[in-house]
C-alpha positions as CSV (number, residue, x, y, z in Angstrom):
1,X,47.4,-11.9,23.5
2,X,45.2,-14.2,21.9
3,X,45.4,-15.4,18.1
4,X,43.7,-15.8,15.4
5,X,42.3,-19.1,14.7
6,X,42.7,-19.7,10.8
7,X,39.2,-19.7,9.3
8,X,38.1,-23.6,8.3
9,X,38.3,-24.4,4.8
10,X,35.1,-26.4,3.3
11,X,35.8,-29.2,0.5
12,X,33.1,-27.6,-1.3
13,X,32.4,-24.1,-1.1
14,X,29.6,-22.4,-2.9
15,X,30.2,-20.1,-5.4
16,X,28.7,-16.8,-5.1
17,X,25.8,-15.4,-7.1
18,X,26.1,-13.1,-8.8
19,X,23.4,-10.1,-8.2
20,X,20.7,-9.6,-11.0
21,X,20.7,-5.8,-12.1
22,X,17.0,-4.0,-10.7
23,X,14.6,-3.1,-13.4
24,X,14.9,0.5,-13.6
25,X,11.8,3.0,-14.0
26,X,10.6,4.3,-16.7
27,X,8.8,7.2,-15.7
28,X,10.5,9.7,-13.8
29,X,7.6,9.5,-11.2
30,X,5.2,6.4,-10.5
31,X,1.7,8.0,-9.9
32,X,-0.1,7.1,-6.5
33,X,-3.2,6.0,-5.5
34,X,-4.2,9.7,-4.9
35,X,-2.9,10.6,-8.3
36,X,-5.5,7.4,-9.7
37,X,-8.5,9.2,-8.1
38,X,-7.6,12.6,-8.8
39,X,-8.8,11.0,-12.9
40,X,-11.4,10.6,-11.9
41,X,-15.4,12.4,-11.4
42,X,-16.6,14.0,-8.6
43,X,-20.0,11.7,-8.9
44,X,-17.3,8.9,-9.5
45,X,-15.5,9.3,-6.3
46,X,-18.9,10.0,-4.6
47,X,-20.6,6.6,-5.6
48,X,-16.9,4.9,-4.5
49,X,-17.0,6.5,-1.1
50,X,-20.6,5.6,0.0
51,X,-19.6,1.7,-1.0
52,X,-16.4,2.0,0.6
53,X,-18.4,3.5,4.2
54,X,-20.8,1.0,3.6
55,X,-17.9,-1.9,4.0
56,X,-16.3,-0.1,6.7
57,X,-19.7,-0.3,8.6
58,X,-19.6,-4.2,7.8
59,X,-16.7,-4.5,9.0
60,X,-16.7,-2.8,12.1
61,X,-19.5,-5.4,13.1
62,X,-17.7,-8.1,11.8
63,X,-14.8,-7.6,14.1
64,X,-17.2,-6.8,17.3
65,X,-18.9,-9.9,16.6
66,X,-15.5,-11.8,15.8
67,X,-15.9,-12.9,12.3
68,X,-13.2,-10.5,10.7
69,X,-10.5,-12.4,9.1
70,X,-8.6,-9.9,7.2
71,X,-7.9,-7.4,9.7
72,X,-6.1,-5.2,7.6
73,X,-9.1,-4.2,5.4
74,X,-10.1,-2.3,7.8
75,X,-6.9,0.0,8.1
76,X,-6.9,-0.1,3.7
77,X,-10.5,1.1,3.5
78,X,-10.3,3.7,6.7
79,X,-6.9,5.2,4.7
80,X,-9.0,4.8,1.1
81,X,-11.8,6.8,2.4
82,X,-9.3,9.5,3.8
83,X,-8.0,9.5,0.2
84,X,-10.8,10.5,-2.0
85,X,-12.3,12.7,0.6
86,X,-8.9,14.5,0.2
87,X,-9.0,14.5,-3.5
88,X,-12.9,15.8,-3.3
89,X,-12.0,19.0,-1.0
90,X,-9.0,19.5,-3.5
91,X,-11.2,19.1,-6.3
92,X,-13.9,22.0,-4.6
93,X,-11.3,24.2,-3.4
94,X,-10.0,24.2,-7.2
95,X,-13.6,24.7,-8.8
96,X,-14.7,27.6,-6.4
């Protein structure tokens, strides 16, 4: 049966920190990026889709051509385009 070996002791050990306490929320729910475009126009969310297609196009040449450096963008404006044109079908189904 083997033994323990007894742990080393260190001439200077560090003293532990203690944790801060986590800011705690305010509001009962945080609001959403869904929730920031559901404040806003039809004609608002309109004008901000066409410019957000507009860079997807870009981009989509950038990255064939191999010039896109932040390829992330393209999965944040492909998911932000998704997102208003969800909030514009709610937004119809709710007026008519």
């Amino acid at each position: 049966m083997a033994t323990k070996k007894p742990a080393k002791e260190t001439a200077a050990a560090k003293p532990k920190k203690s944790k801060a306490a986590k800011p705690t929320k305010t509001s009962a729910k945080t609001s959403s990026k869904a929730d920031d475009y559901r404040l806003k126009t039809a004609d608002e969310l309109g004008d901000q889709l066409v410019k957000l297609k507009k860079e997807a196009f870009n981009l989509r040449f950038q990255r064939a051509n191999g010039q896109l450096e932040k390829t992330n963008r393209v999965r944040e404006v492909r998911r932000t385009i998704a997102r208003i044109e969800t909030v514009l079908t709610e937004q119809r189904r709710k007026a008519g």
